[in-house]
C-alpha positions as CSV (number, residue, x, y, z in Angstrom):
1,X,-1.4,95.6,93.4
2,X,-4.7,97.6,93.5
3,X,-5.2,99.7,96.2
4,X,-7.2,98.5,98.9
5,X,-9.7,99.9,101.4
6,X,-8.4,102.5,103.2
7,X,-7.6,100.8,107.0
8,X,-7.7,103.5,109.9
9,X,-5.8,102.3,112.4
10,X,-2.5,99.6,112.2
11,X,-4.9,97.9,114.9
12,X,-7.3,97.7,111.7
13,X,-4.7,97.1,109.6
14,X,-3.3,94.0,111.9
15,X,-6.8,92.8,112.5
16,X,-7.8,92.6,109.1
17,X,-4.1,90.8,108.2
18,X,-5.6,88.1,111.2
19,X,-8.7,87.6,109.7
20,X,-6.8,86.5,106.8
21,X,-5.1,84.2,108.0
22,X,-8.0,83.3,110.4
23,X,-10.4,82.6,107.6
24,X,-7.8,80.3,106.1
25,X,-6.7,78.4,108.5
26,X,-10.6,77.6,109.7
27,X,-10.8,76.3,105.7
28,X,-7.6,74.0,105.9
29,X,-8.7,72.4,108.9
30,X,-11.5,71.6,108.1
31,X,-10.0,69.1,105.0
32,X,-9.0,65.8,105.5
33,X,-5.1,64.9,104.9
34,X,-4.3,61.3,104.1
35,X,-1.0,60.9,105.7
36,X,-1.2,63.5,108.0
37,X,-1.9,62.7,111.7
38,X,-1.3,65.9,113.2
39,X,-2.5,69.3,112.0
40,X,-0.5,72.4,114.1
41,X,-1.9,76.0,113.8
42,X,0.0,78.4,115.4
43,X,-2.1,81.6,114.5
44,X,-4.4,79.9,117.1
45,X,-2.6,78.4,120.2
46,X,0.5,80.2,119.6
47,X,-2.1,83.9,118.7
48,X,-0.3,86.1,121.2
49,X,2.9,86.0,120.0
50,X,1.6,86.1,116.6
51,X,-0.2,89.3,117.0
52,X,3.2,91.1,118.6
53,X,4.8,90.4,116.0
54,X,2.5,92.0,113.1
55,X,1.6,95.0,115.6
56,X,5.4,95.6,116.0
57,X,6.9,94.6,112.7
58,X,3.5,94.0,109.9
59,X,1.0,96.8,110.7
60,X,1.3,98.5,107.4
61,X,1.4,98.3,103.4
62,X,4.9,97.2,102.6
63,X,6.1,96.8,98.8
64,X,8.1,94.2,99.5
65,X,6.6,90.5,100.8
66,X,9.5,87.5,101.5
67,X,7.4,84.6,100.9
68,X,7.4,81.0,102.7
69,X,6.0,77.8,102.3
70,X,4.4,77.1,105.7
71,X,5.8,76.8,108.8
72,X,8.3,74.2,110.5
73,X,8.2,72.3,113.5
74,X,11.2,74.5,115.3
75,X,10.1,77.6,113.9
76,X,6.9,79.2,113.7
77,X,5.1,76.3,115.2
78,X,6.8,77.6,118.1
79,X,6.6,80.8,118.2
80,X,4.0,82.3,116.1
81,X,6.2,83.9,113.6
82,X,7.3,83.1,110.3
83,X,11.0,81.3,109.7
84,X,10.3,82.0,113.9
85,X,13.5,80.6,115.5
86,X,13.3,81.0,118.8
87,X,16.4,82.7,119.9
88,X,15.9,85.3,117.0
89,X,12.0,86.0,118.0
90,X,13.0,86.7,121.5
91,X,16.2,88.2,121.6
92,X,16.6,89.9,118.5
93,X,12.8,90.4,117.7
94,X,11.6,91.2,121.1
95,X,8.1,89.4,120.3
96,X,6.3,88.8,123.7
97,X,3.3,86.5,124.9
98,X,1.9,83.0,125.9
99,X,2.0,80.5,123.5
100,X,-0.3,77.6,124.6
101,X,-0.3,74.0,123.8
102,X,-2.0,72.8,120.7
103,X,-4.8,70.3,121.9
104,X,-3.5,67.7,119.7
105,X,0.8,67.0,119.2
106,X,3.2,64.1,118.9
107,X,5.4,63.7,121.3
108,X,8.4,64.2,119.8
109,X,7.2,67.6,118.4
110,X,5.6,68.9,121.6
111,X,5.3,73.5,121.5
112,X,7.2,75.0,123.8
113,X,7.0,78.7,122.7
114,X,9.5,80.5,123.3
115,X,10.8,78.1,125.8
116,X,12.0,76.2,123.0
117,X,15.7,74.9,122.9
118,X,15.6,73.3,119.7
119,X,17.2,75.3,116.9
120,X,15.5,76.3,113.5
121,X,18.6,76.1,110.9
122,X,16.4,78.2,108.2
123,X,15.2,80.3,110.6
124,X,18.3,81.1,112.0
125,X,19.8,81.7,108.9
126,X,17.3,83.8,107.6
127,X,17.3,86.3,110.2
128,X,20.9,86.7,110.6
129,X,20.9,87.4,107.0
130,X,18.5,90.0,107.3
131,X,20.7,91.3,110.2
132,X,23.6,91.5,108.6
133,X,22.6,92.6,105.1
134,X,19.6,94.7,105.5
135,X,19.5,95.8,109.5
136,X,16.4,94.5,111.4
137,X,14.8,98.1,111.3
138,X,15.2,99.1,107.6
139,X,14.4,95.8,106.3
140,X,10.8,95.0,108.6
141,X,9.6,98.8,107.7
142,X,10.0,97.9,104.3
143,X,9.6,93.9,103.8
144,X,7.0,91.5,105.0
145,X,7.4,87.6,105.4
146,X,4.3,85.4,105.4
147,X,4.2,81.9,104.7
148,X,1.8,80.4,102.0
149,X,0.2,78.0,103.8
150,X,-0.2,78.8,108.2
151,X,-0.5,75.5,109.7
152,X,2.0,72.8,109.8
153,X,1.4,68.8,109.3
154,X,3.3,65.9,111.2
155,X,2.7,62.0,110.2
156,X,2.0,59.4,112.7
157,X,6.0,59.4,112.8
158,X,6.2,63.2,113.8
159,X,7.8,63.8,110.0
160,X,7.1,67.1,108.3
161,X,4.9,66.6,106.1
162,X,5.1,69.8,103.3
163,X,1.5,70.8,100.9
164,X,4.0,69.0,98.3
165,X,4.2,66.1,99.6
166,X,0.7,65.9,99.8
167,X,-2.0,63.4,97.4
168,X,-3.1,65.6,94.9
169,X,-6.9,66.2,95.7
170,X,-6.2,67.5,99.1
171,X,-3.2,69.3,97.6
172,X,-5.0,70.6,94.7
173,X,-8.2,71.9,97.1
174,X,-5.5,73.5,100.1
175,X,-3.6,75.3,97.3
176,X,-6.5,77.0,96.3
177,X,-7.1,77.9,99.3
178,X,-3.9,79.5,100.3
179,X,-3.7,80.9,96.6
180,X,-7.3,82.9,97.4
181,X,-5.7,83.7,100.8
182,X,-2.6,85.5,99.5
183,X,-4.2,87.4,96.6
184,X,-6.0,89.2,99.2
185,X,-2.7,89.5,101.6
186,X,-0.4,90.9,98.5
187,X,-3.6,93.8,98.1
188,X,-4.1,94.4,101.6
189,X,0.2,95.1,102.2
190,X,0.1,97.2,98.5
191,X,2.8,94.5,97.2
192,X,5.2,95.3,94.2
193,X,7.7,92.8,94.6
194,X,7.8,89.2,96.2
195,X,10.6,87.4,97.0
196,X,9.8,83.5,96.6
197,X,11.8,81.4,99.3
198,X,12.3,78.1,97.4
199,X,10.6,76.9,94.1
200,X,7.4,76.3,95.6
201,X,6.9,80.1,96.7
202,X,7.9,81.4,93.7
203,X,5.1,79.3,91.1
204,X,2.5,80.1,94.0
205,X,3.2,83.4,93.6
206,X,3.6,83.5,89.7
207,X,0.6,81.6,89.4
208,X,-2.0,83.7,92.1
209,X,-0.7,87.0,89.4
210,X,-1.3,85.2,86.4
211,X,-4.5,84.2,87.5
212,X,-5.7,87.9,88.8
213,X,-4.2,89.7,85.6
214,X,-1.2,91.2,87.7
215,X,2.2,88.8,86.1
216,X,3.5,92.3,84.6
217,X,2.5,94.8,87.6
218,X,4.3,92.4,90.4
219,X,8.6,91.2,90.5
220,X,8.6,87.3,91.2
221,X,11.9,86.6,92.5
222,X,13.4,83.4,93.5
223,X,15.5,83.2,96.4
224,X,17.2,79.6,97.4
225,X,15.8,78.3,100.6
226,X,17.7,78.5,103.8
227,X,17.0,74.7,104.5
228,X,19.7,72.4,105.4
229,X,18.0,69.8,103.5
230,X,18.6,71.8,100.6
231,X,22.2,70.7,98.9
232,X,22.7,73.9,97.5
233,X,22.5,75.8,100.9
234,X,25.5,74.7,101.5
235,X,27.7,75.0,99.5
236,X,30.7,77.1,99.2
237,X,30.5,79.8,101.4
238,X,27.1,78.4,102.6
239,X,23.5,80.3,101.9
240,X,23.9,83.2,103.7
241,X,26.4,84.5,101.2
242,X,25.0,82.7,98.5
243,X,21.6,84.8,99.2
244,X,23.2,88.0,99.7
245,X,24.4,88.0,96.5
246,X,21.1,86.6,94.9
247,X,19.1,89.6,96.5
248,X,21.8,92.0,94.7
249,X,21.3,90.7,91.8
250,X,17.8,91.0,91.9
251,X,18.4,94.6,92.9
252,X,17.1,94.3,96.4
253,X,20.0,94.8,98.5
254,X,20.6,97.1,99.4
255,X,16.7,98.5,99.4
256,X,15.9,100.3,96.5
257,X,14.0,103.7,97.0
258,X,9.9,102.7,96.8
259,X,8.2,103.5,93.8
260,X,7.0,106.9,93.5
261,X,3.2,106.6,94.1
262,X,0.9,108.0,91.4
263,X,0.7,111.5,90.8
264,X,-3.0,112.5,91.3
265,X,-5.1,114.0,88.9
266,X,-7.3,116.4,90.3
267,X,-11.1,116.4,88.7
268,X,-11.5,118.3,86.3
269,X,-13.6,121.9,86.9
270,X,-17.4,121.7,86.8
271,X,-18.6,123.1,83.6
272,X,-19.9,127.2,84.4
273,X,-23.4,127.5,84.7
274,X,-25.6,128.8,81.2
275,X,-26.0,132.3,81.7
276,X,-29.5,132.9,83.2
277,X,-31.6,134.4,80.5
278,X,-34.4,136.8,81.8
279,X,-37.9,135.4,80.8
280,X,-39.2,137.9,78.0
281,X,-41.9,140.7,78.9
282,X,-45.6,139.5,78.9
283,X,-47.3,140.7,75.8
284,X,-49.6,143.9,76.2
């Protein structure tokens, strides 16, 4: 990706990632959803732990960006942080702060932060993947994971409602939004390679590049998703070692080296000065 603006803190670097996110979020909620009775957006009420988590882990370019497709109702709707399971986020993640209640949520879906006792199955699995194969250090100084879309929808049922599954006019008009939303996060993080969790990341991804010129400067990978509603997570030896060999295949794991940066070309010399030429004697 281009270069972006030099930031001159991580502070600035974490509070321009926010206003990203910010900015979008403000946009989706202000569409209407048909179907969709409750609208969840944790990078408000659950902002706190949020914000530890990109100051610790996210406060920096990083080539390599695992992408979601927004967040689930036992996951980051709980704590702030993407595939967030709660037991990860606090014990192995060390993120910290209050996570408030949203001032709309069904009942059977109520936030509890990081209180939480439910378990997040792709959550779970994604981090102890990352655990296992990567380390938690190496891989979140290297990798960043951000989820397409920031809030989550419930139906008058409490069901998860996915962008998907959504009419296409809304669809069409929050996709766009989120597409405009991660073109500016893959600049601002300086990404070269993004890992698409599930089928859905991956054509968001593919299409944001195609659309800004960049298909053959950023990887696209696809990476099955960790859900359990997903058949082929688990199978066999279940996705864990499914994905672990996926992410060798695609040459990820272990981390490559990052690419060498460009090698700078310093300006050219300034041309010398014409010799001064005296002014010729005045004639007699």
């Amino acid at each position: 990706m281009s270069e972006p603006e030099d930031k001159s803190s991580p502070e600035d670097f974490v509070q321009s990632f926010l206003l990203i996110e910010r900015n979008l979020a403000r946009d989706l909620e202000g569409m209407e959803f048909d179907g969709v009775e409750y609208v969840y957006n944790p990078i408000d009420y659950a902002v706190e732990t949020h914000c530890d988590y990109l100051t610790k882990y996210q406060s920096g370019p990083r080539g390599i960006l695992f992408l979601g497709m927004n967040p689930g109702p036992w996951g980051m709707l709980q704590t702030g942080v993407p595939f967030g399971q709660v037991a990860v986020v606090r014990d192995w993640l060390h993120v910290d702060g209050a996570v408030k209640t949203p001032a709309k949520q069904h009942p059977k879906r109520p936030v509890q932060g990081l209180e939480c006792e439910r378990r997040e199955v792709s959550g779970e699995r994604f981090w102890t993947l990352v655990k296992e194969e990567f380390g938690l250090t190496e891989f979140l100084s290297r990798c960043a994971v951000y989820n397409h879309c920031p809030l989550g929808f419930l139906g008058a049922s409490g069901k998860n409602i996915t962008p998907p599954d959504m009419k296409k006019a809304v669809k069409e008009a929050a996709l766009a939004a989120c597409d405009q939303a991660l073109i500016q996060v893959l600049n601002l993080l300086q990404v070269h390679t993004v890992v698409g969790i599930g089928r859905f990341a991956v054509q968001r991804a593919e299409k944001v590049l195609r659309d800004v010129g960049l298909a053959d400067k950023v990887q696209v990978h696809f990476l099955n998703h960790p859900s359990p509603a997903s058949a082929s997570a688990n199978k066999g030896g279940g996705w864990n070692k499914m994905a672990a060999a996926q992410l060798r295949e695609m040459g990820l794991l272990p981390l490559p080296d990052p690419p060498e940066p460009p090698e700078r070309q310093d300006p050219p010399d300034p041309p010398e000065p014409p010799e001064r030429q005296d002014p010729p004697d005045p004639a007699p």
